[in-house]
C-alpha positions as CSV (number, residue, x, y, z in Angstrom):
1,X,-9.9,12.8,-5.5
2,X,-7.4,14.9,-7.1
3,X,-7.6,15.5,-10.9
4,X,-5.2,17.0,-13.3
5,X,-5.2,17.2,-17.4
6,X,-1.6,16.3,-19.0
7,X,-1.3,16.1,-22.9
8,X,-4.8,15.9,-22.9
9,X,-5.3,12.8,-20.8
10,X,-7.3,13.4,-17.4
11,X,-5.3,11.8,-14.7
12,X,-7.0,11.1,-11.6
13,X,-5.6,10.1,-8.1
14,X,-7.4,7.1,-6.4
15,X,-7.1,5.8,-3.1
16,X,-5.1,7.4,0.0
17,X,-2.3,6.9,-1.5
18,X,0.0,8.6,-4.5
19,X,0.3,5.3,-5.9
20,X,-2.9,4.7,-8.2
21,X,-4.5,6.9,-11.1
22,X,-6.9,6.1,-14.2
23,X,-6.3,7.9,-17.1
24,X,-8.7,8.6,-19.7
25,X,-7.2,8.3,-22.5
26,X,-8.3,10.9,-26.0
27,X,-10.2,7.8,-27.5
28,X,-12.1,7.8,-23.8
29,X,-10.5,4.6,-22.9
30,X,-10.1,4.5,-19.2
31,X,-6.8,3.4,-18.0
32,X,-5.4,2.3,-14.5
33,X,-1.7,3.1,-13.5
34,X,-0.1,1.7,-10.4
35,X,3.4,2.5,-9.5
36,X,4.6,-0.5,-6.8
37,X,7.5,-1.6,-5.0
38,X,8.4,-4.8,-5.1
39,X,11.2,-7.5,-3.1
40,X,13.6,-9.2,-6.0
41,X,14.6,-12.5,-5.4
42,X,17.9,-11.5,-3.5
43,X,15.5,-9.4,-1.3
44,X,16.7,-5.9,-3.6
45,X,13.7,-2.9,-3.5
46,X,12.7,-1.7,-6.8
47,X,10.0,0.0,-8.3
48,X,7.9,-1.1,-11.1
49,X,4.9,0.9,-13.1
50,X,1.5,-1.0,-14.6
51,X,-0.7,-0.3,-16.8
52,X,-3.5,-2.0,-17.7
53,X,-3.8,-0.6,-21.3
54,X,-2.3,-3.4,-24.2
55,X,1.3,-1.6,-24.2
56,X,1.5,-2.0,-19.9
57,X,0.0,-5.2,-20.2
58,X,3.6,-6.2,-21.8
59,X,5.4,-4.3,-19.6
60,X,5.9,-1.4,-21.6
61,X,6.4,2.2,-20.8
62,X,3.2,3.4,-22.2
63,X,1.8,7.0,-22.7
64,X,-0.6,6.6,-19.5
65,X,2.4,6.1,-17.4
66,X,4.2,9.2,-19.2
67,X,1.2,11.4,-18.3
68,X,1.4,10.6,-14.6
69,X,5.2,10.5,-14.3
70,X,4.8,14.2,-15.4
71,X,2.1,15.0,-13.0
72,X,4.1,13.5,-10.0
73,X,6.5,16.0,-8.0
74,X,9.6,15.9,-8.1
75,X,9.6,14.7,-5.0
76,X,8.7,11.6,-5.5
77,X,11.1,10.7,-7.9
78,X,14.1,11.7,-5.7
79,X,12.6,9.3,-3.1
80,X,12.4,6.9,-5.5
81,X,16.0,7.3,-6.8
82,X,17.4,7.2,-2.4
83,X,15.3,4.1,-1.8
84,X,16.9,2.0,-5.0
């Protein structure tokens, strides 16, 4: 498993994929962020990020998805942005 430290928060890559990190959070509250494509009802791609901490669990752009979105490469993004 890969682990990085952004704003403080320790992000962890889990699974085989780039698609899954916890985040422990600076109260020590452990987070899981997925990032996940997903078919609309027209049968449109799109991405979506999840949290499980109480902002994501409303569908808000929380601070654990901030700390991976700036761990990511660039890479990634620019996929994500061809793809939608």
């Amino acid at each position: 498993m890969e682990t990085r430290t952004v704003e403080r928060k320790q992000v962890v890559v889990v699974g085989d994929g780039p698609s899954r990190w916890i985040v422990h959070s600076d109260s020590g509250t452990t987070y899981h962020v997925r990032f996940r494509t997903k078919l609309d009802e027209a049968g449109c791609l799109y991405f979506t990020w999840q949290c499980d901490c109480p902002a994501g669990r409303y569908g808000k752009i929380c601070r654990h998805i901030q700390s991976v979105e700036q761990q990511t490469e660039p890479v990634d993004d620019q996929a994500a942005e061809r793809v939608a």
